[in-house]
DOVEX-906594 format. One line per 4 residues: their letters; for each residue x, y, z of N, C-alpha, C. Coordinates in Angstrom, 2 decimals. Layout:
% residues N
a	X Y Z X Y Z X Y Z  ...
***
This chain:
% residues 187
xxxx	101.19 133.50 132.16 102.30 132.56 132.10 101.81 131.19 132.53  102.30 129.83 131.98 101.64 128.37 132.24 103.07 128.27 133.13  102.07 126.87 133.88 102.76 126.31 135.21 103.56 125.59 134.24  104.83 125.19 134.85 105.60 123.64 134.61 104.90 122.85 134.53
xxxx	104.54 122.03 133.48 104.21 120.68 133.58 104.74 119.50 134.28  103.55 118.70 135.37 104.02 117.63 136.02 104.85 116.59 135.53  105.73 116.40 135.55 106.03 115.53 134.30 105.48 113.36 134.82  105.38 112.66 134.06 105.02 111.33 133.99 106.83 110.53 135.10
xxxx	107.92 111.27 133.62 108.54 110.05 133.88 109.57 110.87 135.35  110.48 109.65 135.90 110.76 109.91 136.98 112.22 111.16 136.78  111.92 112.03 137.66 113.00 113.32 137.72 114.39 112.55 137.65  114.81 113.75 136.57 116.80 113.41 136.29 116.49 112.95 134.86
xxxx	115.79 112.09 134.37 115.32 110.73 133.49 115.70 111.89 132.20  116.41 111.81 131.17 116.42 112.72 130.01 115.78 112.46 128.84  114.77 113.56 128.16 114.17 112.64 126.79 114.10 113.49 126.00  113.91 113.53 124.48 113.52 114.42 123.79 112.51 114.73 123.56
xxxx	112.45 116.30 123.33 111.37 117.16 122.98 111.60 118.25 121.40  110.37 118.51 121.29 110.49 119.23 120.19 109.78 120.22 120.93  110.14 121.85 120.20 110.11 122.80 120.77 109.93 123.81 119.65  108.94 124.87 119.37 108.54 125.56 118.12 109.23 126.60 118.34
xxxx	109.82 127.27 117.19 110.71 128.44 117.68 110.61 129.43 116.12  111.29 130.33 115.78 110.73 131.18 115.22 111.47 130.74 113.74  110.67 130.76 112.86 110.97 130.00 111.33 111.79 130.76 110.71  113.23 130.04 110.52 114.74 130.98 109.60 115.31 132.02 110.90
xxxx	115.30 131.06 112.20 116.01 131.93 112.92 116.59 130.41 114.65  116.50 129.70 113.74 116.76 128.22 114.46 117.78 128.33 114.76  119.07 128.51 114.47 120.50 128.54 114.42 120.63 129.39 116.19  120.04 130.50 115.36 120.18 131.68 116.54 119.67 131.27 117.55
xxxx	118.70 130.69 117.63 117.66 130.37 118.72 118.32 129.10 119.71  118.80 128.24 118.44 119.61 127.25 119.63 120.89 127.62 119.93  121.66 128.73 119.33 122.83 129.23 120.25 122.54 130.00 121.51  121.53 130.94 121.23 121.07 131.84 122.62 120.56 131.10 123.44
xxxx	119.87 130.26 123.40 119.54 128.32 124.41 120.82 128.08 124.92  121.65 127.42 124.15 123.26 126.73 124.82 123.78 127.97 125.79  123.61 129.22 125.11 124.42 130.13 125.77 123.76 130.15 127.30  122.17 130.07 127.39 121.30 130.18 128.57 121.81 128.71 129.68
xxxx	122.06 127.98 129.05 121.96 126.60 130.08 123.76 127.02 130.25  124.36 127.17 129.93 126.12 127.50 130.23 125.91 128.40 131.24  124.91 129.56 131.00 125.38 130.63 132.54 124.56 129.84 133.61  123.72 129.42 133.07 122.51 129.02 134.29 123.02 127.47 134.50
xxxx	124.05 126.84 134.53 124.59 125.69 134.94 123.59 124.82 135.06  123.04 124.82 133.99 121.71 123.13 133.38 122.36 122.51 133.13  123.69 122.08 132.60 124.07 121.60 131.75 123.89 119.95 131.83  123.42 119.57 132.91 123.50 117.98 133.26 122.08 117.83 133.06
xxxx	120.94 119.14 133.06 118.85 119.21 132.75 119.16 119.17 131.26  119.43 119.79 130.52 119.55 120.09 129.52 121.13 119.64 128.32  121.13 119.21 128.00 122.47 117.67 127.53 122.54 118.36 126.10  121.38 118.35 125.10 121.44 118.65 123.71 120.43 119.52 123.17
xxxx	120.94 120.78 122.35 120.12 121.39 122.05 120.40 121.14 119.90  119.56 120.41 119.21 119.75 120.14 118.05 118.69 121.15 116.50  119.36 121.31 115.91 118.62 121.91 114.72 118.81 120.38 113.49  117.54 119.62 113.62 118.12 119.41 112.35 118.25 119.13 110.68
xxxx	119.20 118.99 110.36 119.55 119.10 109.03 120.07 117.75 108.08  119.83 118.23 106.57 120.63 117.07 106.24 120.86 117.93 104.93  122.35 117.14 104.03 123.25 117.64 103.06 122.49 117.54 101.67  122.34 117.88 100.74 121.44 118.15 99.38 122.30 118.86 98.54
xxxx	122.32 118.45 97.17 122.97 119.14 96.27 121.97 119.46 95.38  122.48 120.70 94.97 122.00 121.08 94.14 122.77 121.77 93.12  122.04 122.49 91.94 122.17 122.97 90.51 122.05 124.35 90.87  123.16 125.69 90.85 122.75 126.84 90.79 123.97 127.42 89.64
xxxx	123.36 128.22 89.13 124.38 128.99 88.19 125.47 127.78 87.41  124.88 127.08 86.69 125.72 125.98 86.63 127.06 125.30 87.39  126.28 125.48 88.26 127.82 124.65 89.71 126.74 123.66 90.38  127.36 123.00 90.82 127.00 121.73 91.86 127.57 122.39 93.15
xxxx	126.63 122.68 93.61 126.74 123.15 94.85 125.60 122.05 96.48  126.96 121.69 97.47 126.31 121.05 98.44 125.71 121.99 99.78  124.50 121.69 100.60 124.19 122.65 101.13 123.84 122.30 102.70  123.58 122.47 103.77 122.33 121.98 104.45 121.43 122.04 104.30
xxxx	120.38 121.52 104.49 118.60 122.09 104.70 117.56 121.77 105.72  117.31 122.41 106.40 116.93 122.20 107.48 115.18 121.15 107.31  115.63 119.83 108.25 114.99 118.88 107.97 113.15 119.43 108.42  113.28 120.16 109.74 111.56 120.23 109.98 112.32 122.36 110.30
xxxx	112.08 122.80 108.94 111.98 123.86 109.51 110.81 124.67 110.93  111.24 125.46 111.70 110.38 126.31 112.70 110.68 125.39 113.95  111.71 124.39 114.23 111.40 123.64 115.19 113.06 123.49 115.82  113.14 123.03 116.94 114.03 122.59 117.72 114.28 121.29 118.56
xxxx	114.97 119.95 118.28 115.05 118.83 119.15 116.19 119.52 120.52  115.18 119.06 121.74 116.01 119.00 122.83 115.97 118.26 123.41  117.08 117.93 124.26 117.43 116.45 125.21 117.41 117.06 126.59  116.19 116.66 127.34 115.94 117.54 128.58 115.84 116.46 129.91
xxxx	116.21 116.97 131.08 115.14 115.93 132.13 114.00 117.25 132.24  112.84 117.11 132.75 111.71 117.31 132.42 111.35 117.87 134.04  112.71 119.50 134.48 112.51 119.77 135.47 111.97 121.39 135.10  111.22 121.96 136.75 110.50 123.18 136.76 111.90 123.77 136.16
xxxx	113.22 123.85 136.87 114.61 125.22 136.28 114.27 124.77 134.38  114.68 123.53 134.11 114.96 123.94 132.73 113.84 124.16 131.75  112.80 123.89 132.33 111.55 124.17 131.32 111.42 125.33 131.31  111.44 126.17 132.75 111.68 127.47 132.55 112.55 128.09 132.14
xxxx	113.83 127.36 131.70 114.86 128.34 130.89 114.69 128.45 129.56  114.22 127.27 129.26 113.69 126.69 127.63 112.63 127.45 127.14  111.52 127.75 127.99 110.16 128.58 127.94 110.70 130.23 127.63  111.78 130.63 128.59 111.58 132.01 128.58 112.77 132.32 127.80
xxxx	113.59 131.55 126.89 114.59 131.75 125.82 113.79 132.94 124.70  114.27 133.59 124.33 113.72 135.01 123.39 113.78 134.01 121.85  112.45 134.02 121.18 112.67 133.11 119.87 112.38 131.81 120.04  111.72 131.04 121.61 111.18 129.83 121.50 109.54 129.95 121.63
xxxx	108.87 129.00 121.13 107.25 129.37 121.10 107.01 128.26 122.28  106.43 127.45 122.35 106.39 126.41 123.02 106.75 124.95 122.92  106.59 123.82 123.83 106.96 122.41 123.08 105.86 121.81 122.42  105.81 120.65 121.72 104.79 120.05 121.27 103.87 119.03 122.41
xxxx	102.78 119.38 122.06 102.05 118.69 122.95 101.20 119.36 123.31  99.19 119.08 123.79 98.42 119.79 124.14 98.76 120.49 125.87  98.79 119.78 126.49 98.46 120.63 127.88 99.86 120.50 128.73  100.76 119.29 128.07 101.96 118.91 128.94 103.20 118.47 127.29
xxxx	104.39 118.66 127.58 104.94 118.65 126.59 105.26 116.88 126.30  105.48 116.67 125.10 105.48 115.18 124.88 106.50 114.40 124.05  107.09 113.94 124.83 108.86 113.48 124.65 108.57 112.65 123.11  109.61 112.94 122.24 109.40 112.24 121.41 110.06 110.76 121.45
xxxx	109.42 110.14 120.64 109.37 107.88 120.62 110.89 108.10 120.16  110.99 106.84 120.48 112.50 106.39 120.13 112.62 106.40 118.69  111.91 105.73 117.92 112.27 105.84 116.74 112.51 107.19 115.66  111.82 108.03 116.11 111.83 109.38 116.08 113.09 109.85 116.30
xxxx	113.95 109.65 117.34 114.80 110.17 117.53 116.34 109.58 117.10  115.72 108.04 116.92 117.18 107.60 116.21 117.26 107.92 114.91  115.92 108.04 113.90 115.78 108.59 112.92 116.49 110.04 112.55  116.12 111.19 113.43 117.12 112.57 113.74 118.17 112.39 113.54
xxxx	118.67 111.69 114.49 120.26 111.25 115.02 120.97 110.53 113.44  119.96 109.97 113.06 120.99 109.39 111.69 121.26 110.13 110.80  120.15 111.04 110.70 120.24 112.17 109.46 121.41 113.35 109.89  121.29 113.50 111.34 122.50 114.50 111.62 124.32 113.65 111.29
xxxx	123.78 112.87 111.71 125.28 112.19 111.33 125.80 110.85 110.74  125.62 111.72 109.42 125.79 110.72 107.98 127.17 109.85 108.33  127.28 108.44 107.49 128.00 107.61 107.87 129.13 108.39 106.89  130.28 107.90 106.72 131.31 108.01 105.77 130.80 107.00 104.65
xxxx	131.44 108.12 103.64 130.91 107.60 101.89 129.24 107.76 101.82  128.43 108.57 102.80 127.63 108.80 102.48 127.21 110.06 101.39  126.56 109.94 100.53 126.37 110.79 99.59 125.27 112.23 99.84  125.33 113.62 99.94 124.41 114.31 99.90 122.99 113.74 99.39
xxxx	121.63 114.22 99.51 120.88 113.55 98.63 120.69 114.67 97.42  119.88 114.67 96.66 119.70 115.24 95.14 118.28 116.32 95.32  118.69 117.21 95.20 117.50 118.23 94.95 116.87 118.47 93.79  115.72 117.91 93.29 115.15 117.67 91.94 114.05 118.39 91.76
xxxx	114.37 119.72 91.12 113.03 120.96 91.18 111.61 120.11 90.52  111.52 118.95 89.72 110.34 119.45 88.89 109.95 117.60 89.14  108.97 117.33 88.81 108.01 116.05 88.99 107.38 115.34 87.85  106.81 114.53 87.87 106.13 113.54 86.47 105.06 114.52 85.89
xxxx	105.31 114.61 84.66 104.70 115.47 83.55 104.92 117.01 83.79  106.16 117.41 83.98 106.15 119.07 83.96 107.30 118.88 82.60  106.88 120.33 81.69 107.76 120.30 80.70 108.70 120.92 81.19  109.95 120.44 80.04 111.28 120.93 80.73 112.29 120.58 79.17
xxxx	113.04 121.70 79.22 114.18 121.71 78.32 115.52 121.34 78.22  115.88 120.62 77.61 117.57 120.02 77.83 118.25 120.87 77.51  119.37 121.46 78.68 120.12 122.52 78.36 121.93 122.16 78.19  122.08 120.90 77.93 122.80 120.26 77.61 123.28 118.86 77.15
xxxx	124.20 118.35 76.29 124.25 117.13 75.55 123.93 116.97 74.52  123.47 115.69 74.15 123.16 115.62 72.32 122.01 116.36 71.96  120.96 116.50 72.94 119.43 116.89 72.51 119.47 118.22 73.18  120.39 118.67 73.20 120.46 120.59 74.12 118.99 121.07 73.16
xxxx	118.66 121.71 73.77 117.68 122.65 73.54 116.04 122.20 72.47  116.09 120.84 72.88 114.81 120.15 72.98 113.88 120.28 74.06  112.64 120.22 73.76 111.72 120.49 74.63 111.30 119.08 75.07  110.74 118.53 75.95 109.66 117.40 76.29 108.82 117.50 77.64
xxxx	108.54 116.20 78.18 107.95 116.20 79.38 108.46 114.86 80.09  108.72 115.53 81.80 109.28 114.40 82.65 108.47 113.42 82.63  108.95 111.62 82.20 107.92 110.57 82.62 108.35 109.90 84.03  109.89 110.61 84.55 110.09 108.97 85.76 111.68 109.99 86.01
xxxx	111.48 110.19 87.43 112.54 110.80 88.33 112.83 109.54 88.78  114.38 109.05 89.09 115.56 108.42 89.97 115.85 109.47 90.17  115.33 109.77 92.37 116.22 110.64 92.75 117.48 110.05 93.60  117.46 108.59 93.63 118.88 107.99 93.61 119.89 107.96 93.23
xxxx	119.96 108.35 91.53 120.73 108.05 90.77 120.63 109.65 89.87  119.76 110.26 90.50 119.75 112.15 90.13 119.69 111.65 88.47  118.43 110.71 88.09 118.51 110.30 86.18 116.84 110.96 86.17  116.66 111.31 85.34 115.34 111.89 84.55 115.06 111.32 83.57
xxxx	113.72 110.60 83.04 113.56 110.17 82.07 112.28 111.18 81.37  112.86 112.17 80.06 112.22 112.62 79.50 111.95 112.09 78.14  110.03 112.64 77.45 110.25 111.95 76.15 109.96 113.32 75.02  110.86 113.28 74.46 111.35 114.75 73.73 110.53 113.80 72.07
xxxx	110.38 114.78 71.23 109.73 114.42 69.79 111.10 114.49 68.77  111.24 113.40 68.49 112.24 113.77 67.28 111.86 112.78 65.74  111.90 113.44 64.51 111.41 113.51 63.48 109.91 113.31 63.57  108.87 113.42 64.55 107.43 113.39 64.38 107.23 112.38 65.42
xxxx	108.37 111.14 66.10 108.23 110.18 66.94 108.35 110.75 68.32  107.65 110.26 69.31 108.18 110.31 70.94 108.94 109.67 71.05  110.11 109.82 72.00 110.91 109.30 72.33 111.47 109.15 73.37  112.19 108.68 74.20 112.56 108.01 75.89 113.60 108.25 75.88
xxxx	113.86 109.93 76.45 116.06 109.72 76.65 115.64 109.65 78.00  116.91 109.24 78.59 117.63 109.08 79.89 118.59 110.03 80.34  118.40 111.20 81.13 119.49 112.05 81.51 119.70 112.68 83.02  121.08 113.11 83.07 121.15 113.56 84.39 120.43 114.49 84.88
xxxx	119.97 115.07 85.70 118.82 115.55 86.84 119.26 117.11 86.17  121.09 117.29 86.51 121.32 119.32 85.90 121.35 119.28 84.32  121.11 118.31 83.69 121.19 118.70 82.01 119.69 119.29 81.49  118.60 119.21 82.53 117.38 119.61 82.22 116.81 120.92 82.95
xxx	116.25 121.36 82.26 115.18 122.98 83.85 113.83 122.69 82.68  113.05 123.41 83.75 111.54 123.81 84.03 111.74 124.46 83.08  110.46 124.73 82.40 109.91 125.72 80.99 109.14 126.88 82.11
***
């Protein structure tokens, strides 16, 4: 078993950490955490325990379906002061691996963390972003609109505007349509 790390900044002081935990089981891992600092009254060491995520739509079974997706899968942001009780509650949680960092754990930069913080909580009228299976030059078939069931190849993803620019052959010419991101799939 490793000692507590000494920590730098001064005790109480709260910062974030990232913390490796077991990959497609994050959810669980930071509820059995919250549940640990509630009996064990951390709650003023330990402030935030975060998974996070951001909103993506996608194309399944012809539906538009919105989803989460977890932004750094296998990992956990926590908002800690950087004492022997909560490192040891954090350490011996069932499903956490360790924090990041070689010999002492290492708070992540500010920008880092306002970055997190924005992606967890999208402004209003913010839009999901666009999940776009395929990239410049993969062939792909239009499975709807004027050119349904033409073949070509992707030249130029807008994943802003979820537009695909494929150039499909028609009468012997190449040609440049412009279409939405679900009117096309992978060959």
């Amino acid at each position: 078993m490793t000692e507590a790390p000494e920590s730098s900044s001064p005790p109480g002081e709260k910062k974030w950490y990232v913390v490796r935990v077991q990959s497609g089981r994050e959810e669980q891992v930071a509820a059995a955490l919250k549940r640990r600092v509630q009996s064990a009254g951390l709650q003023e060491q330990i402030t935030e325990v975060v998974v996070p995520m951001e909103k993506v739509t996608e194309i399944r079974s012809q539906r538009k379906i919105v989803r989460d997706k977890k932004l750094y899968p296998g990992y956990l942001m926590i908002e800690m002061a950087q004492t022997k009780d909560a490192w040891f509650l954090v350490r011996e949680t069932p499903g956490i691996g360790d924090f990041l960092g070689l010999k002492e754990p290492i708070p992540m930069a500010e920008h880092e963390v306002n970055k997190m913080k924005a992606a967890q909580a999208p402004e209003e009228g913010d839009k999901p972003k666009i999940k776009i299976d395929f990239q410049k030059g993969d062939a792909v078939r239009i499975k709807e609109g004027a050119f349904e069931n033409f073949d070509g190849l992707v030249e130029e993803i807008n994943n802003q505007k979820g537009i695909v620019s494929v150039t499909i052959t028609i009468f012997g010419r190449p040609t440049r349509v412009d279409l939405e991101y679900w009117q096309v799939e992978k060959i």
